[in-house]
C-alpha positions as CSV (number, residue, x, y, z in Angstrom):
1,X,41.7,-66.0,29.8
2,X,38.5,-64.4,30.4
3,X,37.6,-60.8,29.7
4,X,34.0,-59.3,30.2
5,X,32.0,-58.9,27.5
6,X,28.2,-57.9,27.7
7,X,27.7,-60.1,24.4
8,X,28.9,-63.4,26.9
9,X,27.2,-62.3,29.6
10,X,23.8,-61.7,27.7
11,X,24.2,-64.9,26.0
12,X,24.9,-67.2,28.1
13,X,21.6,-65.3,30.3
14,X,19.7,-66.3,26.9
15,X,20.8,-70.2,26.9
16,X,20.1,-70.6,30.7
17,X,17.3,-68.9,30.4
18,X,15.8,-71.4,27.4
19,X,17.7,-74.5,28.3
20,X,14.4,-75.5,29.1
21,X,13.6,-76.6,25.8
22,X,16.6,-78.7,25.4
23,X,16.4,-82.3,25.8
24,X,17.2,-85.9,25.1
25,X,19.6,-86.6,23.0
26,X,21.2,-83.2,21.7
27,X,23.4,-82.0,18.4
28,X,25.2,-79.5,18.8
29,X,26.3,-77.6,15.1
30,X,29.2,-75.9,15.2
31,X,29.9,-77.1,18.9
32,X,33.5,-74.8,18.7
33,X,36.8,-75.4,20.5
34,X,35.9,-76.4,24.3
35,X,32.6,-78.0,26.1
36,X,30.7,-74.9,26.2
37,X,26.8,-75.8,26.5
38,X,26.2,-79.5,27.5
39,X,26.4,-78.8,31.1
40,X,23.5,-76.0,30.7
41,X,21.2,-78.7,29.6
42,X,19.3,-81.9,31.2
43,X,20.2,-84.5,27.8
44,X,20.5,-88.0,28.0
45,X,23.4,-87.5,25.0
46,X,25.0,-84.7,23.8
47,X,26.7,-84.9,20.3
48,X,29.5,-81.8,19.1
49,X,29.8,-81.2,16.2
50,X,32.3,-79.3,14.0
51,X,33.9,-78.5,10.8
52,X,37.4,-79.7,12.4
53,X,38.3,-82.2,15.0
54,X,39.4,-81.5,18.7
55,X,39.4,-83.2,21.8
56,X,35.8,-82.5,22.6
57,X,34.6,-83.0,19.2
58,X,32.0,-86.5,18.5
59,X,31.3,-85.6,14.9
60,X,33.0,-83.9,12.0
61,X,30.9,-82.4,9.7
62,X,29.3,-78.8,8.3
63,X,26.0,-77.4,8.7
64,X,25.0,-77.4,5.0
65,X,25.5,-81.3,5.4
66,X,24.7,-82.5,8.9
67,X,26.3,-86.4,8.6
68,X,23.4,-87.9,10.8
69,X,20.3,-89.8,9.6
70,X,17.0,-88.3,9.3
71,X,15.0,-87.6,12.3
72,X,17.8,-89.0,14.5
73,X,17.6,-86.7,17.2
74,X,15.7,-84.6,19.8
75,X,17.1,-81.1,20.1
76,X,19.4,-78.8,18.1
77,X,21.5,-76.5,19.9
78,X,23.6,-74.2,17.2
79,X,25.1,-70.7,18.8
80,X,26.6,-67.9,16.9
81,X,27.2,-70.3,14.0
82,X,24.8,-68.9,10.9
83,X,26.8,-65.8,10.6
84,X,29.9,-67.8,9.1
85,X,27.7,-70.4,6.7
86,X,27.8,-69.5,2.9
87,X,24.3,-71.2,2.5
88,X,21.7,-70.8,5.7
89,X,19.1,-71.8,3.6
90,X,20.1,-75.4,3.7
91,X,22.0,-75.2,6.9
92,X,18.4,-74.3,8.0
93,X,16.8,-77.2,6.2
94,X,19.6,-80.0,7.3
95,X,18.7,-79.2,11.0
96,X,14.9,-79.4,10.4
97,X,15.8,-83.0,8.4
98,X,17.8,-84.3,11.5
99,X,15.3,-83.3,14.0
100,X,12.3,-85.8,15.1
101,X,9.2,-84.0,15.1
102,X,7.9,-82.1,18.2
103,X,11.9,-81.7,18.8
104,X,13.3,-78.1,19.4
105,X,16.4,-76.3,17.8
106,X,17.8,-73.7,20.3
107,X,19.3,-70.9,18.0
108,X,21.8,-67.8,18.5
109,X,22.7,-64.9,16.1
110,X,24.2,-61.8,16.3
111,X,22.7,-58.4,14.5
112,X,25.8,-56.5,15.4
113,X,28.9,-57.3,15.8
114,X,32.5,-56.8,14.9
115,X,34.2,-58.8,12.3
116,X,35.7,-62.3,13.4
117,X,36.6,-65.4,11.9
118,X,37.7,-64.1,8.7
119,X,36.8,-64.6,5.9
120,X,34.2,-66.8,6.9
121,X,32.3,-64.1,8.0
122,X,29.0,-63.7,5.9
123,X,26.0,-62.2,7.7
124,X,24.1,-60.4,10.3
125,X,20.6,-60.7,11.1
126,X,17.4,-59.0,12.2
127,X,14.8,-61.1,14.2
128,X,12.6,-61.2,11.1
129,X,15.6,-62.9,8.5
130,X,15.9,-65.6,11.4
131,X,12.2,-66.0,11.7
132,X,11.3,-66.2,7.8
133,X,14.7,-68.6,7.2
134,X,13.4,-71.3,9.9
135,X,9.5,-70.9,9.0
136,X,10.1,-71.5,5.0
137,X,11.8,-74.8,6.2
138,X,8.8,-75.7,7.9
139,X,9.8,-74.7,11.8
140,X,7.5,-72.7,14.2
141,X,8.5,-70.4,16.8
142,X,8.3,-71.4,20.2
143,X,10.0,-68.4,21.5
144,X,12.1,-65.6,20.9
145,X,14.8,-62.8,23.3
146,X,16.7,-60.1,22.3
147,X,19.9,-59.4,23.4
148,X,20.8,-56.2,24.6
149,X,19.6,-53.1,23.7
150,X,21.0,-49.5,22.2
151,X,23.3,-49.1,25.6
152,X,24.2,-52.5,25.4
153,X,25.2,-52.4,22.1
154,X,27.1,-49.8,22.6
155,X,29.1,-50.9,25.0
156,X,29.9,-54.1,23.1
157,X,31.1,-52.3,20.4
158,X,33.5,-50.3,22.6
159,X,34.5,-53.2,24.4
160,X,35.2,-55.5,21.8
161,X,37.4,-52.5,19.6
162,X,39.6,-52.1,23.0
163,X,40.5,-55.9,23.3
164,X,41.5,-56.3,19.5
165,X,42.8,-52.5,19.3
166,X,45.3,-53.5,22.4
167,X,45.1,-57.0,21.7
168,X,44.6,-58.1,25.5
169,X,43.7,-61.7,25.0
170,X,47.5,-62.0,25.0
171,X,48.3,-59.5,27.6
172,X,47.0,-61.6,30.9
173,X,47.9,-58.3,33.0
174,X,46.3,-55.9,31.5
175,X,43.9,-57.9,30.0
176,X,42.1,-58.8,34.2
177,X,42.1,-55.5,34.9
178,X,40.2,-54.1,32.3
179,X,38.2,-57.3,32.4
180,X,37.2,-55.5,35.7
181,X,36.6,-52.4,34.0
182,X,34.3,-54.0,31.6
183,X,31.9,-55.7,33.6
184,X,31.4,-52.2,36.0
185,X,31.0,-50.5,32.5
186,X,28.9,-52.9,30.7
187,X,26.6,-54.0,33.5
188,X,25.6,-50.2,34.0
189,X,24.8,-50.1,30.6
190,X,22.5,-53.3,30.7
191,X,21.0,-51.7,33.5
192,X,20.2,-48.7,31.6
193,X,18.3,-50.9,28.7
194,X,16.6,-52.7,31.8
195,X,15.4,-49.2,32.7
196,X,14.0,-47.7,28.8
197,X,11.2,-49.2,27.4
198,X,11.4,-47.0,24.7
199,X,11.2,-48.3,20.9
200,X,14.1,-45.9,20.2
201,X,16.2,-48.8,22.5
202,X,14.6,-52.2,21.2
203,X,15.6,-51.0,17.7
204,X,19.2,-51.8,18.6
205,X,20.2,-55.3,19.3
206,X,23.5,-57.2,19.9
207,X,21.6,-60.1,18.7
208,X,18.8,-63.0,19.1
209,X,17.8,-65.9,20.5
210,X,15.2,-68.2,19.5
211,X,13.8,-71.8,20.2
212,X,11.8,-73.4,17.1
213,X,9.8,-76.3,17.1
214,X,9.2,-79.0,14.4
């Protein structure tokens, strides 16, 4: 079931947005449970990749240890993944080692969220950890988006305590029709980040996303 959530909405904005970027033949890290991303992209293969198996899974494997050859592909696409991984450092460093030069990663992170996945739920990040952890493996920045502002922000963090206060992933009911009440609620708020400029706003962020180049 699907319920509204600005954080969705925002990202899957961002990866349409930047899909761009993304080509040839593709690695996704920590691909998840269903095909999420291949169709947003124009790749002659796309690999998934996770910790456990599935149905849509090509490749098992963790970030810190990426079981591919050097240099073996063209993009890296790796979405809300760093905030679970013990060591980004070399999760950062496997990607750039799997990537053939001139090739892009396409990378997601949240600054603010709610706890999930636990306990493999380790950081949260500002624009400038991302940037520093990709440039000290030898990455450049091709480009950069914020997602969501202070109203935006706040209205995932209201959004996301209702569904796991009332648990509505498993009420199918209720859950639709405050989907519908979420997307009236959290689309005014987006609107009202579209509408300040102000630094007070761009200080609060749901998260990032960034494409870098090696």
């Amino acid at each position: 079931m699907y319920i509204f959530q600005p954080e969705r909405f925002l990202l899957n904005k961002q990866i349409r947005e930047f899909s761009h970027f993304i080509k040839g033949k593709v690695l996704d890290v920590g691909a998840g449970i269903g095909d999420r991303y291949s169709g947003s992209f124009e790749s002659d293969e796309y690999i998934r990749m996770d910790i456990e198996g599935g149905k849509d899974i090509d490749i098992i494997g963790r970030a810190e240890s990426i079981p591919m050859p050097d240099e073996s592909v063209d993009s890296v696409v790796c979405t809300q993944v760093f905030e679970h991984l013990q060591f980004p450092e070399k999760s950062a460093n496997e990607i750039y080692r799997v990537l053939r030069k001139g090739g892009n990663v396409l990378i997601t992170v949240p600054q603010m969220n709610e706890m999930h996945e636990e306990p493999h739920d380790y950081f949260r990040y500002t624009k400038f950890g991302i940037q520093g952890l990709f440039e000290r493996q030898g990455f450049r920045e091709v480009d950069i988006s914020q997602r969501g502002g202070y109203f935006s922000t706040l209205a995932q963090i209201r959004t996301r305590f209702l569904i796991d206060r009332y648990d509505l992933y498993s009420k199918p009911v209720l859950g639709r029709i405050m989907s519908k009440l979420f997307s009236i609620y959290g689309r005014y708020m987006m609107w009202r980040d579209s509408r300040d400029k102000s630094l007070a706003n761009t200080k609060h962020a749901i998260g990032w996303c960034f494409v870098f180049k090696k």
